[in-house]
N, C-alpha and C positions, 0 to 999 in steps of 0.2 A: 770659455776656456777651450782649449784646443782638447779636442778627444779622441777621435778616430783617425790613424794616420797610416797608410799606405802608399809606400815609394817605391814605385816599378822600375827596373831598368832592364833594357833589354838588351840580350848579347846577339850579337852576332847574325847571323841568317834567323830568321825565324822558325821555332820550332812548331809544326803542324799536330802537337800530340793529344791521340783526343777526337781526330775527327775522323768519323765513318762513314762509308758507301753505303746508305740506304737503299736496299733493291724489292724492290717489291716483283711476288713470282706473280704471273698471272695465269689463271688456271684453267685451262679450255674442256669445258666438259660436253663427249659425248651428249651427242642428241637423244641417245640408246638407251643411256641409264636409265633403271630400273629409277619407280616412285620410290623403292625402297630405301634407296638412299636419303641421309636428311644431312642437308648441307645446312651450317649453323648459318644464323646471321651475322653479319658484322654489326657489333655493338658500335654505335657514332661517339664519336668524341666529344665530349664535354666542350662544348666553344668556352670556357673560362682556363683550360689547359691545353696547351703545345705540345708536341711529341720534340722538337728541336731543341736539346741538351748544349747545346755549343753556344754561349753569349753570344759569341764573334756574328752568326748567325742570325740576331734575333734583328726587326726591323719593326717599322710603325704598323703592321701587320700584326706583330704581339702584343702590341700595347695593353697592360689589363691582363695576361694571363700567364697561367703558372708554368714552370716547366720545373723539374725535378731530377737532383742531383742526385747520385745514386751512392746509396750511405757509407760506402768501399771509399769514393772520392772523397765525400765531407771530410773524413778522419785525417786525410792527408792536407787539404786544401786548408780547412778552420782548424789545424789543430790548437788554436783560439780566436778569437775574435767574431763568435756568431754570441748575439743577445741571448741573457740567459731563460727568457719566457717562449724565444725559438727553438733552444735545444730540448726544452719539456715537449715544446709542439711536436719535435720530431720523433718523440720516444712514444708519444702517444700516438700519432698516425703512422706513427713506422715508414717515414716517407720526410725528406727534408725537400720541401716545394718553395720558390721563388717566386715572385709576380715578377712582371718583366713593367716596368715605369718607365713614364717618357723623361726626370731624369735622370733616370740608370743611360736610355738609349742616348740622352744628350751629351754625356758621358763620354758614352763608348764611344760616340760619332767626335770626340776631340782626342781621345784616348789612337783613334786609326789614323786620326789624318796629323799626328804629329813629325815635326819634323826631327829628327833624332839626333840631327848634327847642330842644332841649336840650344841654349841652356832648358835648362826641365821647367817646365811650363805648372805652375800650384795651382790647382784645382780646390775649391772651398766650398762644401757643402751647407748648407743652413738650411733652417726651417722653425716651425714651433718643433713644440715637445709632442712626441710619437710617430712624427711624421715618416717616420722611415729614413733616415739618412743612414743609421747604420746598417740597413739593411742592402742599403741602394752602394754604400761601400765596400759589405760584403760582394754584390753582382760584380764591382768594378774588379776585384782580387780576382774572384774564379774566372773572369773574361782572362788578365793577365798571366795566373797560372795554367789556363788551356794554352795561353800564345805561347808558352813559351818563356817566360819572365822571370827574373830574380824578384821575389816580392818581399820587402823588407814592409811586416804589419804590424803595430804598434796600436791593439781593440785601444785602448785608453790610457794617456799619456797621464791622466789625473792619478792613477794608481800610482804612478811612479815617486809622487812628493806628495802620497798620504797612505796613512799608518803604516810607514817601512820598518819589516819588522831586524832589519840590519844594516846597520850604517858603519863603514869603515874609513877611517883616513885613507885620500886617494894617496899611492907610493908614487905618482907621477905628478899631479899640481896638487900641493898642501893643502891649498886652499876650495879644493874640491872633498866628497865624498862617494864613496864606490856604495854600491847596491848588490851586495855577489848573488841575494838567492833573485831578485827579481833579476838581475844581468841573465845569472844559469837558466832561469823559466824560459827569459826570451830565447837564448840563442839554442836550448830546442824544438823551440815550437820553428824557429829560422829554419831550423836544418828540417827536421821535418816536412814543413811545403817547398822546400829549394832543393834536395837530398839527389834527387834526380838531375839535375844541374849543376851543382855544387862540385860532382865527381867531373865534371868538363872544364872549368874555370881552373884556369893557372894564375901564381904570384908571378908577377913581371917584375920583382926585387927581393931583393932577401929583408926577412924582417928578424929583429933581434929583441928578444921580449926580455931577455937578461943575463945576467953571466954565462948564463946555463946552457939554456933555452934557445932556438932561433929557427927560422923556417927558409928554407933556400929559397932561392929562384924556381921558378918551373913547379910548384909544389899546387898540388890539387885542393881547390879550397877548402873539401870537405875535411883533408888532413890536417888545415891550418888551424880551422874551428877546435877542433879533437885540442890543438895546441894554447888556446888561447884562454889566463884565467877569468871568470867573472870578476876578481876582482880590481881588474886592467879597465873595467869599463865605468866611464863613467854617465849613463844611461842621461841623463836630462842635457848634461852639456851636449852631447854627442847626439843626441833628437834636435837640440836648434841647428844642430848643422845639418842634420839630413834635411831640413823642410830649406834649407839657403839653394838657392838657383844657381851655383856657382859651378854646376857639373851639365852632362850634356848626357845622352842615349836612352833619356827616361822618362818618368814623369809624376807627380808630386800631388797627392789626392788627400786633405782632410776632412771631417768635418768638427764645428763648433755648438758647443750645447753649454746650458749653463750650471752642467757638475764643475765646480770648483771657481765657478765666477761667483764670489762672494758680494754681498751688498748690490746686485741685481736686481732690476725689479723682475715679476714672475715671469712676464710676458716676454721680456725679452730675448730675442733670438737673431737678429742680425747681425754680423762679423762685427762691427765696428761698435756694436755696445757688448759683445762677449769679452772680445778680445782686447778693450781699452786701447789705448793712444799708442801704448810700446805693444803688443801685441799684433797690433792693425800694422803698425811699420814695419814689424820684421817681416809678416809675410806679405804685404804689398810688392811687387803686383799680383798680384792672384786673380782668376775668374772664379766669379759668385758661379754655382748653380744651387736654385731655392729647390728643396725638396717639400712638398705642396702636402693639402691634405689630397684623400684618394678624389679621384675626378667621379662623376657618377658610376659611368664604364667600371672604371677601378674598385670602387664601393660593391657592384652587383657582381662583379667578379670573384671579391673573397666572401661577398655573402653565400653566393653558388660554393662555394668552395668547401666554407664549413656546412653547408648541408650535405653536401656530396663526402664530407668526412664524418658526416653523424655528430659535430662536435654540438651542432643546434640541436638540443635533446626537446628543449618544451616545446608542445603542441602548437602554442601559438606564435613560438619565434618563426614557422612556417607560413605563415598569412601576411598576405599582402600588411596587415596591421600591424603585425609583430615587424614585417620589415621597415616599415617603416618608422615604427619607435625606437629600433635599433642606430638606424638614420640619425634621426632625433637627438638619442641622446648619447650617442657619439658623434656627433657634427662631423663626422666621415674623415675624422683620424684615427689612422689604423692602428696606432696602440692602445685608444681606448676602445674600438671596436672591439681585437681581442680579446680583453680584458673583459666587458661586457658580455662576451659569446662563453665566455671560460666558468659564467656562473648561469649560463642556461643550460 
């Protein structure tokens, strides 16, 4: 079934916000100075972490290591859509850290060289179970909210047609139903990572929601949102049209898992056994990118990572042996690696 869905479009000149002048002082010291001074050492940097915050940036160069979002941003950028065994990780390291994967970067490298005046090109993530696609989805969001982007994120489309805890007759097609508290969820958590944007974006027509009600031309979108009910929306009709190619300046990233593919066998994980025959055809064309288990690189990377976070507490998950049974018995998927490290 379809799960994770994120629809970037981009306005206008690109927005650069976000990126900094890194200047390093260099420090020329007298020949003179006293022994008495102690000049500290510079502590080297963990080769499994980056200092370059900025996706846009990141190249085959980072493959394999983490770089870290700074917890000010997370709030703004997920104000849903990060796995709920990542948001514990972050409360306990006090630090929300990303690996940077090759395909997050295969991603980004179709995500740059898109053409914008062409219709939105679908992106499909797959893999097994743990493998990181949602995580490799989140990369793709914070890459597009650095650029500059409208990011329309949708963590799980499954939640949407199970246990709703309110269903209304739509007052626009009878034959639909509205969702107002899950509509209301989404379109703050909308405003919230677009808020900064939102106040630039004009209506190019007057919109008329009802007797009442109507929003002019020229009107800031952030004002229109303020004006629109949840229960005008009808969230799942109105999701198969965001993933339809039928628009242009943007571009179109899910991935598929099998929460709500019923009658699946366990293993299964590619588009066209998730998604069935009417599934596979509505988003056809799409480009696959498989999201893999960790590569070795990748593997030694978060294993560095949780010992450098102290999350490896037994004695022996520190031995070449202990690494190795870790290995073992998570065949270097990284949700059961965590999972594994979370009860040593």
């Amino acid at each position: 079934m379809l799960r994770g869905l994120s629809s970037a479009v981009r306005r206008g000149p690109k927005l650069y916000a976000g990126r900094f002048l890194h200047i390093t002082a260099r420090i020329c010291l007298n020949a003179t100075v006293t022994q008495d001074v102690q000049i500290p050492e510079e502590k080297p940097r963990a080769i499994f972490r980056t200092s370059e915050r900025d996706p846009a940036n990141h190249t085959e160069q980072h493959d394999g290591q983490h770089y870290s979002i700074p917890l000010e941003e997370v709030k703004v950028v997920f104000p849903h859509g990060l796995p709920r065994r990542f948001k514990q990780q972050i409360g306990t390291f006090r630090e929300a850290c990303l690996m940077v994967r090759k395909p997050a970067l295969e991603l980004l490298g179709y995500l740059k060289s898109t053409n914008f005046a062409q219709p939105a090109i679908r992106y499909v993530l797959y893999g097994e179970r743990g493998t990181g696609k949602t995580m490799t989805l989140c990369y793709a969001v914070h890459y597009c909210v650095k650029q500059g982007w409208v990011v329309l994120h949708i963590p799980d489309a499954h939640l949407l047609v199970k246990n709703c805890k309110e269903l209304l007759k739509s007052s626009y097609k009878k034959e639909r139903f509205d969702q107002p508290l899950e509509a209301s969820s989404w379109l703050k958590n909308f405003k919230t990572s677009n808020e900064h944007l939102l106040r630039e974006i004009k209506t190019q027509q007057k919109y008329v929601w009802n007797k009442w009600d109507s929003t002019e031309e020229g009107t800031p979108l952030s004002e229109m949102l303020e004006q629109i009910s949840p229960e005008e929306l009808a969230l799942v009709h109105n999701l198969r049209k965001m993933v339809m190619n039928d628009w242009s300046g943007g571009a179109i990233v899910t991935t598929v898992c099998q929460t709500g593919s019923v009658y699946k066998p366990y293993a299964a994980y590619l588009p066209h056994e998730l998604l069935g025959s009417e599934g596979f055809s509505t988003l056809e064309p799409f480009l696959p990118i498989q999201v893999a288990k960790y590569t070795e690189k990748e593997f030694e990377s978060c294993y560095q990572y949780y010992l450098d976070s102290k999350w490896l507490q037994h004695e022996k998950a520190r031995t070449p042996d202990g690494r190795a049974e870790l290995l073992y018995l998570s065949d270097a998927n990284p949700g059961r690696l965590e999972r594994l490290a979370a009860m040593l």
